[in-house]
Each structure stands twice: as structure tokens, then as C-alpha cells.
C-alpha positions in Angstrom: -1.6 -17.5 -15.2 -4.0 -19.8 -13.5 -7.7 -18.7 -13.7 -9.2 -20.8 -10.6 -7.5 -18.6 -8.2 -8.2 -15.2 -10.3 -11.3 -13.3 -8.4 -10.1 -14.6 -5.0 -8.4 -12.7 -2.0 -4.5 -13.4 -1.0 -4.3 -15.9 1.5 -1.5 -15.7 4.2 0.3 -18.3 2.2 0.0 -16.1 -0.7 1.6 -13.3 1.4 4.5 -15.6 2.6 5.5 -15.7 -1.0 5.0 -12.4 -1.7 7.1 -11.6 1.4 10.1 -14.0 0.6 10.2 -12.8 -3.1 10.5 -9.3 -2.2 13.4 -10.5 0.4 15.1 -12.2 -2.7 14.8 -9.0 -4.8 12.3 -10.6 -7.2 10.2 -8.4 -9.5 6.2 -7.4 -8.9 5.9 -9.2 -12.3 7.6 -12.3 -11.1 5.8 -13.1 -7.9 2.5 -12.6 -9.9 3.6 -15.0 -12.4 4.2 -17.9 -8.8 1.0 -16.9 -7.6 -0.6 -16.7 -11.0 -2.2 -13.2 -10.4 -1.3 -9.7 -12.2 1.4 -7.7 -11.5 -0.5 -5.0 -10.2 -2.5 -7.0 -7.7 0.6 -7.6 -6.1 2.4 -4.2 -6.3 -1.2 -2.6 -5.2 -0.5 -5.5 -2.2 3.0 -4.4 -1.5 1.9 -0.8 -1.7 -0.9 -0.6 0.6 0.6 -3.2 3.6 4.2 -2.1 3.5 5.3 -0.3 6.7 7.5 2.5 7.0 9.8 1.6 8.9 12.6 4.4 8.6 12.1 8.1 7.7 15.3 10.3 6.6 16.5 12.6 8.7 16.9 15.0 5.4 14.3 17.1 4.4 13.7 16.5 1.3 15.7 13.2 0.6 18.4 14.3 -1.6 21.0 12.2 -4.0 23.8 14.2 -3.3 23.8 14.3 0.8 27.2 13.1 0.9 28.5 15.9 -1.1 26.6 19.0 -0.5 28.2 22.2 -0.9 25.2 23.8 1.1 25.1 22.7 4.8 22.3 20.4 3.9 19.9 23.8 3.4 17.7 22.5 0.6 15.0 24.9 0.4 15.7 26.8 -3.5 18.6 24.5 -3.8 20.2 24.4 -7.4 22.0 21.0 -6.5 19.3 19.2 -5.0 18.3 15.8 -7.1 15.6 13.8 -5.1 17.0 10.5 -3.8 15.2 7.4 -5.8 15.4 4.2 -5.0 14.8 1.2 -7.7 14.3 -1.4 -5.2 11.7 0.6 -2.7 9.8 2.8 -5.3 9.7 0.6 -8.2 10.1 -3.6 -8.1 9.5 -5.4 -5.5 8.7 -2.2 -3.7 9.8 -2.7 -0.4 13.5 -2.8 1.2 13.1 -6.2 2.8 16.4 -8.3 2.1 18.1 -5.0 0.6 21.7 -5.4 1.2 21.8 -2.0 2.0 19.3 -2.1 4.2 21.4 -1.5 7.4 23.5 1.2 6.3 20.6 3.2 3.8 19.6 6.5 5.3 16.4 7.4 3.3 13.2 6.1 3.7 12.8 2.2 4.2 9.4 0.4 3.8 9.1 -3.1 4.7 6.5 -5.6 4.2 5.1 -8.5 6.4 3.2 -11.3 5.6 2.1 -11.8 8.7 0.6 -8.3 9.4 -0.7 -7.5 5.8 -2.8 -10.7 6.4 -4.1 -9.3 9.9 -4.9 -6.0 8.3 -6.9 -7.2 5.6 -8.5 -9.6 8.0 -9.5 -6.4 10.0 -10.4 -4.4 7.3 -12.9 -7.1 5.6 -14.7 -7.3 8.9 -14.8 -3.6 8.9 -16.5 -3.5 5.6 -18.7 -6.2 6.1 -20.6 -4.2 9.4 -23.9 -3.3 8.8 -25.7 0.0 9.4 -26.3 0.1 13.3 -30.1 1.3 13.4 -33.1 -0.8 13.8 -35.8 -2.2 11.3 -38.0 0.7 12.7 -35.3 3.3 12.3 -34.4 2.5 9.0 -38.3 2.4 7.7 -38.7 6.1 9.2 -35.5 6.8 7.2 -36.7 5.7 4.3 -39.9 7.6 4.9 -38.6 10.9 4.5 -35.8 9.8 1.3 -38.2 8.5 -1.0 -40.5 11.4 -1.1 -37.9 13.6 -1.6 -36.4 11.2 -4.8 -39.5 10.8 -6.1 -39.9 14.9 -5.9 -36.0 14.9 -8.1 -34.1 15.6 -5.4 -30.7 14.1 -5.5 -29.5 11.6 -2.8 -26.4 12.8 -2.9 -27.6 16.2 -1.7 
């Protein structure tokens, strides 16, 4: 694993390979291994950018749709297994490239490079505002906190 790149964000190029591994069915595990990051940073990437981009039309998702005895009434249903998917829930955790893809009736997540990047870009910018109140607001603010802390009030209160 390299260590120059370790405390840095993904880049877009960094996304593009995270994108075309999960299109070639590649593990979490090995497309931190390309980038030289840990295998959680990526699946915590996959997790949190990955759209859904199909939602089953059965409530819940169960295994055995294609031979229910029941009418497809799951509520209290002794043969209901939930459906679980390898590829979407586990590694690389989204169904970009899935060969089933077309045909699969349960929920499908896919990622994108492209607007992962854009989300991230949006979301640092987000983080980065600062308060929106004046110099003159803020010193009347802290006016009436840090009597109160120094009385042992709580901030959190």
C-alpha cells in the first residue's frame, strides 16, 4: 500500500478506477490494493455515492418470488427468505457491469464516478462555510456563553 497518497481525498481519477473495477466485478479489497488505500475507504466510497437506481416491486424482497405458494402476501410468511445479493450487498457493492443487471428484479445500486466526484465536491464546500453572523454578533454571543461556562453550565445544554 503506498503511504504518499494515504490521508488524501479520492480524486476523480481515483473514482474512474473505482468505477471500472466495480464494472469488472472486482473485490472492495482489490481496488484498494490499485489505489493503494484500505478496503473500507473504498466500500465506505461505494456505499455512500452509489445510486439506487431500481427498487423491487416486492415488498419485502424475497428469494423465492418465482415460486410462491402465497399470492406474493408476505406479511407472517413461513416461506419468505430475504433476497441477498453477493455482488450489490457485499463486494464491489454496486450492480454496475452485473450480467444480470437487465433482467434482476430487486434492488439495483449503481455507482458513478463522475457524480460521486461532484457530490463530494459539493459536500466539501458545504462543510467548509462559515458561521453567517458578524464579528459583532458573534462577540455578543460569546458574551452570554462564557458566563454561563464559567458558572458549570454545559454547552451542550
Amino acid at each position: 500500500m503506498a503511504k504518499s497518497n494515504k490521508n488524501l481525498h479520492l480524486t476523480l481519477s481515483d473514482r474512474q478506477i473505482i468505477q471500472r473495477g466495480i464494472e469488472n466485478g472486482s473485490t472492495k479489497a482489490s481496488i484498494a490494493e490499485t489505489l493503494g488505500k484500505d478496503k473500507s475507504t473504498i466500500g465506505k466510497e461505494i456505499k455512500a455515492h452509489r445510486k439506487h437506481s431500481h427498487v423491487c416491486s416486492f415488498n419485502p424482497a424475497c428469494a423465492n418470488k418465482d415460486r410462491c405458494k402465497h399470492h406474493h402476501v408476505c406479511k407472517n410468511c413461513a416461506d419468505l427468505v430475504v433476497f441477498k445479493c453477493k455482488r450489490r450487498d457485499r463486494s464491489p457493492g454496486a450492480c454496475n457491469g452485473c450480467p444480470k443487471y437487465q433482467h434482476f428484479r430487486f434492488d439495483k445500486f449503481t455507482y458513478s464516478a463522475d457524480i460521486a466526484n461532484k457530490e463530494h465536491m459539493a459536500e466539501l464546500i458545504r462543510l467548509r462555510e462559515g458561521i453567517n453572523m458578524t464579528y459583532s454578533e458573534l462577540k455578543a454571543l460569546v458574551n452570554i456563553i462564557v458566563p454561563l461556562i464559567k458558572k458549570g453550565y454545559s454547552p451542550s445544554s
